[in-house]
C-alpha positions in Angstrom: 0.0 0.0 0.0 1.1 3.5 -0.7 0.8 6.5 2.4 -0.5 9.6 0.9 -4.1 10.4 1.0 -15.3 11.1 -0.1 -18.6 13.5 -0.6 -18.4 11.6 2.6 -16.5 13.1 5.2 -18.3 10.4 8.1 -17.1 10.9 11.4 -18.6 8.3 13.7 -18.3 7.1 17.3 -14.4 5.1 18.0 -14.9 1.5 18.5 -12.9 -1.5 18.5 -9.2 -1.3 18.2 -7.0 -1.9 15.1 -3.7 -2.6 14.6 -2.5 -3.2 11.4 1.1 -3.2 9.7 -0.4 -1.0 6.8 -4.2 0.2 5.9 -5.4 -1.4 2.8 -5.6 0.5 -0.5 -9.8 1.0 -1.9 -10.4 -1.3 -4.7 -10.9 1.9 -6.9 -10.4 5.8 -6.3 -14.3 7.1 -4.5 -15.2 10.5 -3.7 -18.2 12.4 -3.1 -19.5 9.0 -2.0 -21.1 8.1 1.2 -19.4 6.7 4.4 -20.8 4.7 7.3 -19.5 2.1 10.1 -21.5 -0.7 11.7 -19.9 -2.3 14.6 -16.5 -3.3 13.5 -17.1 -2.6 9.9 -16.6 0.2 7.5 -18.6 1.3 4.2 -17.9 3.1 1.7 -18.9 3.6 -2.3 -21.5 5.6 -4.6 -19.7 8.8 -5.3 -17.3 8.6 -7.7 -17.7 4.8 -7.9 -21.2 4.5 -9.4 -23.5 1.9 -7.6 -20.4 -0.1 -6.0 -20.5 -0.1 -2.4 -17.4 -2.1 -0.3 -16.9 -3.1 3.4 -13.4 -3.0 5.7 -13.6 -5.4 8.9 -11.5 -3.9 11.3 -11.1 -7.3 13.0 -9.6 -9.0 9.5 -7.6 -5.5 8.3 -5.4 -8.3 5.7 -8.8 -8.7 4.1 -8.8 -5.7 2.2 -12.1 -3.7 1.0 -14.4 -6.1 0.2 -17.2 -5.4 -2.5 -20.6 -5.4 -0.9 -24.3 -5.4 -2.9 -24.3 -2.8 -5.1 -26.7 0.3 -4.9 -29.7 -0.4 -6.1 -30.6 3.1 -7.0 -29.6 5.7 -9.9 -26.0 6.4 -9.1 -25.9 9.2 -6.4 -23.3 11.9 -5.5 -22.9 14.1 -2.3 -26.0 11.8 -0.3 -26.5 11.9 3.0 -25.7 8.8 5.2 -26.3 7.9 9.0 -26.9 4.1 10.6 -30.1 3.5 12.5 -31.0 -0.5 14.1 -28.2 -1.4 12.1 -28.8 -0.5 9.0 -27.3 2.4 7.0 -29.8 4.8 5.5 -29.1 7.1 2.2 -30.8 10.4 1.8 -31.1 12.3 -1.3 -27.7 13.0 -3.6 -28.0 14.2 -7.1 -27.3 12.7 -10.1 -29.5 11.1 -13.6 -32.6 9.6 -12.7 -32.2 7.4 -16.0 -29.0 6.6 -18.6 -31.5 8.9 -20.9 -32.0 11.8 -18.0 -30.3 14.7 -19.9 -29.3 16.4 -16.9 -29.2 15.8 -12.9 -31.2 16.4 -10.2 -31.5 16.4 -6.7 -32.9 12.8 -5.4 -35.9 13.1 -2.9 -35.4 9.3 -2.3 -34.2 7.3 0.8 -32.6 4.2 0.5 -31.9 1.3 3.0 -29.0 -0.9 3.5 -29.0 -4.4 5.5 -25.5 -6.0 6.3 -27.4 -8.6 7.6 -28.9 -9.8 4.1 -26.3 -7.4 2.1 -29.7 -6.0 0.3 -31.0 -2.5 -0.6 -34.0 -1.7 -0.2 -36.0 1.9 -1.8 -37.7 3.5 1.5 -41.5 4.4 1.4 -41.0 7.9 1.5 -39.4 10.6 0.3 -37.1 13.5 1.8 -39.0 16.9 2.6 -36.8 18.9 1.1 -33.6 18.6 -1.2 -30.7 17.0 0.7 -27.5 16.8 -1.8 -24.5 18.2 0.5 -26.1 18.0 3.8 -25.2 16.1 6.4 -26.9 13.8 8.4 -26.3 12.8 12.4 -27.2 9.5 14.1 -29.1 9.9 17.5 -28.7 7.5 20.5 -32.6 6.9 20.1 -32.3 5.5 16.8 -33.3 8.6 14.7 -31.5 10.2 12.3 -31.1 14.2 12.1 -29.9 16.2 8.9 -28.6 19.5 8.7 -27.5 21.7 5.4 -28.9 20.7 1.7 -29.6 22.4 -1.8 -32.5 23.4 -2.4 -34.0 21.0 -4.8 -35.8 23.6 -7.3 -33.5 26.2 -8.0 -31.0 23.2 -8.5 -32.8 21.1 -11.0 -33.9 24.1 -13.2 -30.5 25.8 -13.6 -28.9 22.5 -14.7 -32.1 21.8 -16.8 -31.2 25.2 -18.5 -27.5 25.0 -18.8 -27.4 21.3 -20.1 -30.1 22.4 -22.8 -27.6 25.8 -23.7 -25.0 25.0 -26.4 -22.2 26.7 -24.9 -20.3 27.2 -28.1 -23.2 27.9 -30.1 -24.1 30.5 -27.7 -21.6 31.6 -25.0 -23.5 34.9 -24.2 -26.7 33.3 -23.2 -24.5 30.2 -21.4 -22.5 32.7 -19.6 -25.6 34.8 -18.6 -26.8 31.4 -17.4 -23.6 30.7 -15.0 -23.6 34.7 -13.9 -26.9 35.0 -12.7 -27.3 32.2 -10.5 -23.7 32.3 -9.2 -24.0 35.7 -8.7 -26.7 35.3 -6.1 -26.3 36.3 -2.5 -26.0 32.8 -0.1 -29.6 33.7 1.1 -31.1 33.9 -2.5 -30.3 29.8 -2.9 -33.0 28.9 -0.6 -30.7 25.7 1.1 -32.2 24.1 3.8 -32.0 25.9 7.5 -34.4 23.5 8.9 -32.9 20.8 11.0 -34.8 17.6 10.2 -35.3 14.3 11.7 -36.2 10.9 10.4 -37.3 7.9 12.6 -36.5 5.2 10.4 -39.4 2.9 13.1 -42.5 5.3 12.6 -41.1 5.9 8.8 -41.8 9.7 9.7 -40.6 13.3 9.6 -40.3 16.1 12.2 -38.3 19.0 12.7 -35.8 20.1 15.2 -35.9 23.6 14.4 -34.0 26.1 12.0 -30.4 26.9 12.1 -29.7 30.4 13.5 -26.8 30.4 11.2 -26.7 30.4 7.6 -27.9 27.2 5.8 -24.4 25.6 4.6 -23.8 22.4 2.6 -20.8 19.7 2.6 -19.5 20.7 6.0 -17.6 18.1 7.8 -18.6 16.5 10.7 -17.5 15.5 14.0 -19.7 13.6 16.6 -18.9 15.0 19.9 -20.9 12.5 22.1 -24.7 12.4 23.8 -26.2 13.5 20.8 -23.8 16.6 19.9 -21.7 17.2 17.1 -19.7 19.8 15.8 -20.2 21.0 12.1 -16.9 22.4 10.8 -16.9 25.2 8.2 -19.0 24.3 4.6 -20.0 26.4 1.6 -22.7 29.1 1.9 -23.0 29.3 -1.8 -21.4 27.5 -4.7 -17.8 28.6 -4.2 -17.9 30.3 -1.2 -17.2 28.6 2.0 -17.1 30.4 5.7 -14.3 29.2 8.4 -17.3 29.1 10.7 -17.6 26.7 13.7 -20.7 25.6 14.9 -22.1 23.0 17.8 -25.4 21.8 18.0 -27.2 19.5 20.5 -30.0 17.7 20.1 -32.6 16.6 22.9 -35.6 15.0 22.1 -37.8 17.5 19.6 -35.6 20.0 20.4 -31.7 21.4 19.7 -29.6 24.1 20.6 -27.1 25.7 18.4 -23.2 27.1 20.0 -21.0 28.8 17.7 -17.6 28.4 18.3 -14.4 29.7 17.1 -13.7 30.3 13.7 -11.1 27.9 11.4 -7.7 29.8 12.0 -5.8 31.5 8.6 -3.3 28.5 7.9 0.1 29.4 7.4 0.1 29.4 3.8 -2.4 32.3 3.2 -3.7 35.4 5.2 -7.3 34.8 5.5 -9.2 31.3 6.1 -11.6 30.9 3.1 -13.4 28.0 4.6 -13.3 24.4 3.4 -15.8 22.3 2.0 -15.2 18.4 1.9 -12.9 18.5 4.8 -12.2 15.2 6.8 -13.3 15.8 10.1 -13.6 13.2 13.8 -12.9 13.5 18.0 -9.7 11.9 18.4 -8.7 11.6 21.9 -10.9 14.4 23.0 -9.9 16.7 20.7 -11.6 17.5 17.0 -9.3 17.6 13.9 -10.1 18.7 10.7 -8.1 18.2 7.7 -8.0 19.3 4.2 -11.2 20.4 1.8 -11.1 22.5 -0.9 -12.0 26.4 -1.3 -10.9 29.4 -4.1 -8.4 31.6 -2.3 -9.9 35.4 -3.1 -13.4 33.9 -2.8 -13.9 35.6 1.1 -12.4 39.3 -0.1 -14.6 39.2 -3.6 -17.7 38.3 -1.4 -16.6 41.4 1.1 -16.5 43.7 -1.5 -19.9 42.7 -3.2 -18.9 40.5 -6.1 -21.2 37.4 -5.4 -19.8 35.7 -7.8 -17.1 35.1 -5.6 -14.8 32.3 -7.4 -15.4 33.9 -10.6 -11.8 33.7 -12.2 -10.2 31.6 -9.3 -8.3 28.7 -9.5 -9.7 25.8 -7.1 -7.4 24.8 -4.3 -7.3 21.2 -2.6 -6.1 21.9 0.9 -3.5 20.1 3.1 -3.8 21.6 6.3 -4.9 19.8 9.6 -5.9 21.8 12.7 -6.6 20.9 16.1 -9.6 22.0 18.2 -9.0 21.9 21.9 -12.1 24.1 23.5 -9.8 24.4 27.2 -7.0 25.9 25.1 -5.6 28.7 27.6 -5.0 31.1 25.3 -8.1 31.1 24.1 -7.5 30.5 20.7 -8.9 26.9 20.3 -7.5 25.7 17.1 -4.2 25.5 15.9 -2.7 24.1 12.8 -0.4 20.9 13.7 0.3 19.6 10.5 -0.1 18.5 7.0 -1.6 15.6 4.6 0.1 13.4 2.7 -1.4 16.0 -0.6 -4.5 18.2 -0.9 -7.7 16.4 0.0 -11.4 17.1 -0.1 -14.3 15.0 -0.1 -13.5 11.8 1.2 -14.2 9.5 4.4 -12.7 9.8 7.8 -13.5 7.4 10.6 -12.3 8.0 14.1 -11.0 4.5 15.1 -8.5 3.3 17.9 -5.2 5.3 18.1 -6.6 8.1 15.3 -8.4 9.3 12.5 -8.5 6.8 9.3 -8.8 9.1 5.8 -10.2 7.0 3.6 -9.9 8.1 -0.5 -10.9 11.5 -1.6 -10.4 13.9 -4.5 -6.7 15.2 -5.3 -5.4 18.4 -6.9 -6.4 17.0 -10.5 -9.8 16.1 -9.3 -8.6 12.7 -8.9 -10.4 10.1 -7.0 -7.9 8.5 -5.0 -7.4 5.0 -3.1 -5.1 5.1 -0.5 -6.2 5.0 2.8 -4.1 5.8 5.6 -4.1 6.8 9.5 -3.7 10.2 10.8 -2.5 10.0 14.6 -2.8 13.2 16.9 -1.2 12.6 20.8 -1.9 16.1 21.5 1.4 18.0 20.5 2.2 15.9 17.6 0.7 14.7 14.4 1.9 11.7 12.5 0.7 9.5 9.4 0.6 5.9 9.6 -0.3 4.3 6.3 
């Protein structure tokens, strides 16, 4: 196996240990897939990789990734995924409906998986709103809560309307097209500020309130324990992410929202631009985040009213991994302590004994990658095991 590095970005509760003389490679490169552990296993797929789904057992490492059923739905990207009674549940994505779909959509579908029987099953409902990007959270009472999304309508008609523009037979009206809705304000894109939940038992929908912040989409995740989690930065609009750091906690029908500090400037630049598709997971007490992917220029353009924020930037994979340690005495809370193999975004992370496991991802080409490899943190240094 090779040490250097899906959208995924899972973190999820630590659980049996692991050692292992070196992580096994993915079968194929995923990203923008969906992540989920049951027990002592791992999943990963859809993405990047289509319908194919594959399993790790963290007792039988030497195994390698093993190819589980494959999705029985139209392939999905950016879905939300959470376990519930065992079973891993997959909410929305976007993608073709059919092979003769012209363009994607946002799904409103819900899909089941069994490890017991290794089936899929299509859920008898559908999703309230659109939930490509956002994020969903497993609850100690078996329901599932999900936070961030795009809004399904203003989605599915500007990719209607730029698929059916010929962009060399008409640049003007396809550049029109891209300028007016990337030139919205965040608040114009309607993404979901509501935090849902689904009770997989009843089959039913509530909500948990709004977000006091703004509604932001492919923000990494890390479960924080007793129903808390933190969500880590996130777009607010198609190329604009914020450094904001947020806590919520959910009780029964209710939850309460904490913001906390901001994503420092890394080292390399003077202003943190956010990061979406970052790996994320509570290691030891403490939450890292690593890499993502943001436009450098984005946060001034947006400051000085250009809404159109990465128009003319050059995307940027970042490598950066920051600590969170909320008892830091001087108050700052994060700090950068380290770097990635390469520039990462849009992968899976796992917190498992002795770290955080990165699992694939998207590279600096827009590469899916393979590798998989443990990031270790013992509170003053970071290390990479692959």
């Amino acid at each position: 196996m090779t040490a250097t590095a899906i959208s995924l970005t899972s973190s999820l509760t630590m659980g049996t240990a692991m050692a292992a003389d070196a992580w096994p490679d993915l079968p194929i490169g995923i990203k923008s897939g969906i992540a989920a552990r049951v027990g002592d296993t791992l999943y990963v797929g859809l993405g990047s990789a289509g319908s194919d789904f594959y399993a790790l057992d963290l007792t039988r490492p030497a195994a390698g990734w093993v190819r589980r059923a494959a999705f029985s739905g139209p392939a999905t990207n950016g879905a939300a995924a959470a376990v519930s009674g065992g079973r891993i549940f997959v909410f929305s994505g976007n993608g073709k409906e059919s092979a003769e779909a012209k363009s994607a959509i946002i799904f409103d579908t819900v899909y089941a998986y069994d490890p017991d029987t290794d089936g899929w099953t299509k859920v008898d409902t559908t999703t309230p709103v659109g939930l490509s990007g956002a994020k969903a959270l497993a609850l100690q009472d078996g329901r599932i809560a999900l936070v961030g999304g795009y809004n399904k309508e203003l989605f599915d008609d500007y990719l209607a309307k730029v698929t059916a523009t010929d962009k060399e037979k008409n640049p003007d009206g396809f550049r029109t097209l891209v300028e007016t809705y990337m030139g919205m304000e965040p608040g114009d894109y309607r993404w979901n500020a509501e935090l849902l939940s689904y009770d997989p038992r009843a089959n039913s929908w509530s909500s948990l309130g709004d977000s006091p912040f703004l509604p932001n989409c492919d923000a990494a995740v890390a479960a924080l324990g007793d129903d808390a989690f933190a969500l880590i930065s996130g777009e607010i609009k198609p190329g604009l992410r914020t450094p904001e750091v947020k806590k919520v906690s959910i009780s029964g029908q209710s939850a309460s929202w904490l913001e906390l500090a901001d994503l420092p400037s890394p080292q390399a630049n003077d202003r943190q631009e956010g990061v979406a598709g970052a790996f994320a997971g509570d290691v030891g007490g403490a939450v890292l985040v690593a890499g993502g992917a943001n436009f450098v220029g984005a946060q001034a353009n947006a400051a000085d009213g250009k809404w159109f924020a990465h128009d003319g930037l050059k995307k940027g994979w970042r490598d950066e991994v920051y600590a969170y340690d909320g008892n830091a005495p001087d108050g700052k809370h994060w700090r950068e302590v380290g770097k990635l193999p390469t520039g990462l975004a849009y992968g899976a992370s796992f917190p498992v004994s002795g770290g955080l496991l990165i699992v694939g991802g998207e590279d600096s080409e827009a590469t899916p990658r393979r590798e998989v490899f443990l990031m270790k943190w013992d509170g003053k240094a970071l290390s990479i095991e692959p």
